[in-house]
N, C-alpha and C positions, 0 to 999 in steps of 0.2 A: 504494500500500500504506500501510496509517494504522495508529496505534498498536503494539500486541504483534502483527501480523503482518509488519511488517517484519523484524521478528527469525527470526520461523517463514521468511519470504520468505528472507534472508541464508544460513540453515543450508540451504535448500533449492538456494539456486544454489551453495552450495560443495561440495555436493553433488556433483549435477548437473554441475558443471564442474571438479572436482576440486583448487578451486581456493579458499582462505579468502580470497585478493583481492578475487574477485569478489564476493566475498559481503560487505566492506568497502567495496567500492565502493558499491553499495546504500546501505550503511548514509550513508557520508560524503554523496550527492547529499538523503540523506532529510535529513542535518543540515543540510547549505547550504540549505534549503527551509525548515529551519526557523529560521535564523538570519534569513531575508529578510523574516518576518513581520513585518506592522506594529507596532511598540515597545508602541503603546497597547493592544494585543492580548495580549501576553507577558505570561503568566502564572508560578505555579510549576509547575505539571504542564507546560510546553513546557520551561520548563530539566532538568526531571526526565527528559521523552522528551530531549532532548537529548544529556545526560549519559550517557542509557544506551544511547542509538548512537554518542556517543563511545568510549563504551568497547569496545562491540559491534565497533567500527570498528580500535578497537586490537589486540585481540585477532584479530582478521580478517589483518589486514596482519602483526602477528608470527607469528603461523602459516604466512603465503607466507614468511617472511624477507623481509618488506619495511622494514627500518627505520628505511627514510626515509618512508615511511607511517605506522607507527607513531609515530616522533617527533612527525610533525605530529598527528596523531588526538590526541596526550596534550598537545602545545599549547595545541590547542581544547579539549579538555576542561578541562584548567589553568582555562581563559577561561571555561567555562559552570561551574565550582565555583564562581570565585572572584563574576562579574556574578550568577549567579543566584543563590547561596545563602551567599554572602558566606563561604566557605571557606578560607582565609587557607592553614591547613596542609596542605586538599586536594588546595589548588591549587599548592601547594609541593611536594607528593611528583607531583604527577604531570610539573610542571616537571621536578624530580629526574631521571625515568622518558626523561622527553623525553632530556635532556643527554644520559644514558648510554648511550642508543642512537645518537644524534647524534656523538658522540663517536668511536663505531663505524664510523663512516660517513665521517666527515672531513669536509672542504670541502663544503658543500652546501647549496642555498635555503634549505630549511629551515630552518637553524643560523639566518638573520634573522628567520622567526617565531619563535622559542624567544629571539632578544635580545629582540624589541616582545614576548612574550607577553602583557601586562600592558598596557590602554589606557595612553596619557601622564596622562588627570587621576588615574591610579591611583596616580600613581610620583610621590613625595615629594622624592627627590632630583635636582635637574634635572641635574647633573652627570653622574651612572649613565645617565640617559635619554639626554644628548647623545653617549653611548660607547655606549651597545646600539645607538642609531639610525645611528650612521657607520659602524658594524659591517654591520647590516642595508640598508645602502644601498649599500654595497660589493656586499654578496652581491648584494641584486638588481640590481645593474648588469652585474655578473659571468654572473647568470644568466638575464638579461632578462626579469625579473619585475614588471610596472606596477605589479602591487597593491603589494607588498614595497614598493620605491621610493618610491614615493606616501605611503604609511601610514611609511615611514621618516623623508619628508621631512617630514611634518606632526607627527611625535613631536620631530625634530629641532628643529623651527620652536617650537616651545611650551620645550624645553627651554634654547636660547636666548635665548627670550624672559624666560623665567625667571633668567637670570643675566645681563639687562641689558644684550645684544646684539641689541636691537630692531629693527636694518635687517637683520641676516643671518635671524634669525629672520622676519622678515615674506617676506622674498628664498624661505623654503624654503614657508611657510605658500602662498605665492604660486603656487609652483612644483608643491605635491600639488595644488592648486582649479584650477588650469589642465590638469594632467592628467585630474580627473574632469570636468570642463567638454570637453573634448573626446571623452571614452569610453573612455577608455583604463582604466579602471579599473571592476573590477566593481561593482556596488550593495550587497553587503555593506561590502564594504572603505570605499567613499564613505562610508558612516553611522559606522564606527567613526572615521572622517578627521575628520569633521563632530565628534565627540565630542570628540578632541582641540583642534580650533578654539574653541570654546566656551571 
C-alpha cells in the first residue's frame, strides 16, 4: 500500500477488525519501510509520508489504549520532526506527549527510547546523554531489547568520549559494533548507531 492509501488501508482494517491497533500496526511496519530507505534517496515528501503515519500510528494505538504504542509512535515522530524538518519545538511537544503517557504506564522499554529520543550528534551536553543512555540500557537489559542496548551503548560511548573517558567510551563504542557485526540488531537501529560513531 503506497502513499494516501495507507491511511484509507488503516481506517479500513480498524474497521474491519474493530480494532484502531491494527490499523496502527499498518501504519508503524509502512514507517519502518520507510525509515530503511536509502539516506541518498530521502527526500522531504518521505519525512512528510512519515510524519503522517506517525501520527496516523499515534492516534491508532491511543484509541486501542495502547500507550505504550503511542508513547513510542510520538518518539518516532519527535525523530522524523526534528531529522527531517529541523523542528526543535515539534519535536519537543511530541516528546512532551510521549512522557505523559509513559509516565502512565511506568516501568517500560519504551521509557529508553523516549531517554535516546534524540540521535547522540544531536545532544550538546554529553553529560544529559551519559544519564539518558545508562537509563536506557538498564531498560533494555531489563527488557531484553538488542536494539535499545546497542543504540544505548553507542550514545553512551560518544558521551564519554566527550568528557575525556576515552577507554570506557571506546569499551561501549566496541560493544554496540560487535552487536551489529553479529545481527543482533536491526538495520534501522545499525544506521542510527553508525551516526553516533561518526
Amino acid at each position: 500500500v503506497a502513499g494516501v492509501d495507507i491511511g484509507t488501508a488503516a481506517v479500513k482494517v480498524v474497521v474491519l477488525e474493530d480494532s484502531a491497533q491494527a490499523g496502527a500496526r499498518i501504519v508503524v511496519r509502512r514507517c519502518e519501510r520507510i525509515r530503511r530507505r536509502d539516506p541518498q534517496r530521502v527526500t522531504e515528501d518521505v519525512f512528510e509520508e512519515a510524519r503522517r503515519l506517525w501520527e496516523l500510528a499515534y492516534h491508532g494505538y491511543l484509541a486501542a489504549g495502547d500507550l505504550r504504542g503511542a508513547g513510542l509512535a510520538a518518539v518516532y515522530l519527535a525523530g522524523t520532526l526534528y531529522d527531517g524538518f529541523l523542528d526543535e519545538s515539534g519535536s519537543r511537544e511530541w516528546l512532551r506527549r510521549a512522557s505523559e503517557l509513559l509516565n502512565q504506564v511506568g516501568r517500560c522499554v519504551e521509557r529508553g527510547y523516549l531517554a535516546l529520543a534524540l540521535v547522540a550528534c544531536h545532544v550538546r551536553d554529553a553529560h544529559a546523554l551519559d544519564q539518558s543512555a545508562v537509563v536506557a540500557l538498564e531498560l533494555a537489559q531489563e527488557f531484553g531489547d538488542p536494539d535499545l542496548e546497542a543504540r544505548a551503548r553507542a550514545d553512551r560511548g560518544l558521551a564519554l568520549i566527550n568528557q575525556g573517558r576515552i577507554a570506557e567510551g571506546f569499551d561501549q563504542l566496541d560493544q554496540a559494533m560487535a552487536a551489529i557485526v553479529v545481527g543482533r540488531v536491526s538495520p534501522p537501529f545499525s544506521g542510527t548507531i553508525f551516526c553516533a560513531m561518526l
